[in-house]
C-alpha positions as CSV (number, residue, x, y, z in Angstrom):
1,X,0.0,0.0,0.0
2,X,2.6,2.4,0.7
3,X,4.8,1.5,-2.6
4,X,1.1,2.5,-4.2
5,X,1.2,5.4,-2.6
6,X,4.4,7.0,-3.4
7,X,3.7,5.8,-6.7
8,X,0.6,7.8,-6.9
9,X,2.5,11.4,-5.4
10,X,5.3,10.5,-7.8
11,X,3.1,11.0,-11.3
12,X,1.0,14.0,-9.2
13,X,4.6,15.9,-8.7
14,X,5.4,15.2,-12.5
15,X,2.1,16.2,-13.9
16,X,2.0,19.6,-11.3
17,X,4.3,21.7,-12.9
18,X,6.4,24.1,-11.0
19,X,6.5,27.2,-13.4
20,X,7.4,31.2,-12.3
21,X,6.5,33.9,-14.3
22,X,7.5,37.3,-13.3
23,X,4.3,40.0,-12.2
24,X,4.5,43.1,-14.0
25,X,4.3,46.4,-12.1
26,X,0.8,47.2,-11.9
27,X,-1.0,43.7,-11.4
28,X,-0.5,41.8,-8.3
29,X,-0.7,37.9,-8.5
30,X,-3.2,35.4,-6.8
31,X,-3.1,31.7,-5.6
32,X,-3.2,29.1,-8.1
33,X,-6.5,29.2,-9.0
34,X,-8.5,26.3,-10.9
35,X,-6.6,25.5,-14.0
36,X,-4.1,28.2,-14.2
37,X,-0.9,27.7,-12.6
38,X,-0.4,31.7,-12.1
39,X,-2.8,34.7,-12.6
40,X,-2.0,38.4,-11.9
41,X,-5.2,41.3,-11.7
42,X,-4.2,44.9,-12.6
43,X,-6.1,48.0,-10.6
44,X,-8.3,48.3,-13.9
45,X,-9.2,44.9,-14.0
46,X,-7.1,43.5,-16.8
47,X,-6.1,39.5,-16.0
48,X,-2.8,37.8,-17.0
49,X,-2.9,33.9,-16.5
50,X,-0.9,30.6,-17.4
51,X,-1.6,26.9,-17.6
52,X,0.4,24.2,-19.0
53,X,-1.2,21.8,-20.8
54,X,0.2,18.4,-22.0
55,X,1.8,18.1,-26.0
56,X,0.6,14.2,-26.9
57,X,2.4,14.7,-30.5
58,X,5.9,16.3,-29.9
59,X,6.8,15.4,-33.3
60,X,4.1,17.9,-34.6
61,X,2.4,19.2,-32.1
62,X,5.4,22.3,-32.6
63,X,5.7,25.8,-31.6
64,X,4.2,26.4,-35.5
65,X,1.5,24.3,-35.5
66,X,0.0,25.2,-32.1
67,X,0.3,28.9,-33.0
68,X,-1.5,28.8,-36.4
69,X,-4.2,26.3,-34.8
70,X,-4.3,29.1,-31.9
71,X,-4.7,32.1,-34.7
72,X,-7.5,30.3,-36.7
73,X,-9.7,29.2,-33.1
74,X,-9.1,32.9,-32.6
75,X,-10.0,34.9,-35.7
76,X,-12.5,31.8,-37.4
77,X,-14.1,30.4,-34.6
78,X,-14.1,33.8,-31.9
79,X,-14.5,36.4,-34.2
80,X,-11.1,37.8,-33.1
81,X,-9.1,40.5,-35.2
82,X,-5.4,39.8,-35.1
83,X,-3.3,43.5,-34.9
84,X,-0.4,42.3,-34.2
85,X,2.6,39.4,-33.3
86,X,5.7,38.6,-32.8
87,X,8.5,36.2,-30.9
88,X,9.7,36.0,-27.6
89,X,12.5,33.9,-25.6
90,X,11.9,32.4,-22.4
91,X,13.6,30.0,-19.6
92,X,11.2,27.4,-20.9
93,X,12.6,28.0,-25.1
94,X,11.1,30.1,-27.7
95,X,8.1,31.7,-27.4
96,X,5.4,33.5,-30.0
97,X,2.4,35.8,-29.4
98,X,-0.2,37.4,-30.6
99,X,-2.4,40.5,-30.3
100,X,-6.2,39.9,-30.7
101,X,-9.3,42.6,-30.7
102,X,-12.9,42.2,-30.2
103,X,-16.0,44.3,-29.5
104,X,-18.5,43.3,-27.0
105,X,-21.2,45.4,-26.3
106,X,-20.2,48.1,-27.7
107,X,-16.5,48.0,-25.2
108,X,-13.1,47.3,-27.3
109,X,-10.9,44.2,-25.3
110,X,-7.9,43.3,-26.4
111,X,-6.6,39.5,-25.6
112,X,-2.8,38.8,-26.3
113,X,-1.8,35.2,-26.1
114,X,1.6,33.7,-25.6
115,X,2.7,29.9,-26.6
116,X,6.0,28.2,-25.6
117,X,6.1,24.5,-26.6
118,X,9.1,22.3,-24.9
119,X,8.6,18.6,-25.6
120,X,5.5,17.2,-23.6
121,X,4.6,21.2,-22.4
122,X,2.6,23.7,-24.5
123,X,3.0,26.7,-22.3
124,X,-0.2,28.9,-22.6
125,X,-0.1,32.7,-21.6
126,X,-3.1,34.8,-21.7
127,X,-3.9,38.4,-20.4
128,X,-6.8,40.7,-21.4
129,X,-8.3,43.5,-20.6
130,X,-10.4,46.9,-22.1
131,X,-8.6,48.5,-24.9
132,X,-8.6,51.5,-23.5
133,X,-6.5,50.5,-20.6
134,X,-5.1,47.1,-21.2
135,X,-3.7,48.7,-24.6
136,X,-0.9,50.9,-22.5
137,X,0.3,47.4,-20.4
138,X,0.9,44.9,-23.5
139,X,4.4,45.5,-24.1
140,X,5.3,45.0,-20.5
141,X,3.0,42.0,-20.6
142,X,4.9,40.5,-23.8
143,X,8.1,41.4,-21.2
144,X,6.8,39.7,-18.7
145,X,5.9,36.1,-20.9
146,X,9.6,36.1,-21.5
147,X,10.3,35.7,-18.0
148,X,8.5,32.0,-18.0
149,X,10.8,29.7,-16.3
């Protein structure tokens, strides 16, 4: 029974992943809250989160292929409007986002997501927030993705 035991902690510390991402100034971070591993709330109510989720198909399952699957759920499935993208490096590898915008109810959000695959690991970084003040935060957002490790 114990053998079972320490088998079953065993695959729980491998599957909990023990990932950092530097808070930018401005948003403070909270406990690990359902299935992120790390969100951070700014004053105005924009939300940066992560989650690791698990790559079954390393061999394609690439950086590419998760960020042009990512762009299409985005702008063909959410109704999205991509404005803008780029790369980013992190402790984890390299790293790609992408600047989305959407109207609802007549309010402009912006949502920028960031993707870093390593083997097994997609990392997946969100944050959003109103245009009109999330807009101001993104690059030190994009900053802050590159301080996954």
């Amino acid at each position: 029974m114990k053998t079972k035991n320490l088998l079953i902690l065993a695959s729980l510390a491998l599957v909990t992943s023990c990932v950092s991402l530097q808070t930018p100034d401005g948003y403070a971070s909270r406990k690990q809250t359902g299935w992120h591993d790390y969100k951070a709330i700014s004053t105005e109510g924009a939300v940066i989160a992560m989650r690791v989720e698990r790559n079954e198909d390393r061999e394609r399952g690439t950086l590419a292929y998760w960020t042009e699957a990512s762009r299409k759920q985005m702008t063909l499935s959410r109704g999205y409007e991509i404005q803008k993208e780029g790369e980013f490096v992190s402790g984890e590898g390299k790293g790609h986002w992408m600047l989305f915008g959407h109207t609802y109810k007549g309010v402009d959000f912006l949502y920028l997501l960031g993707l870093v695959v390593d083997g097994r690991k997609i990392y997946v970084l969100e944050a959003t927030g109103e245009k009109e003040t999330f807009e101001a935060d993104v690059p030190k957002v994009v900053q802050a993705f590159g301080t996954l490790d």
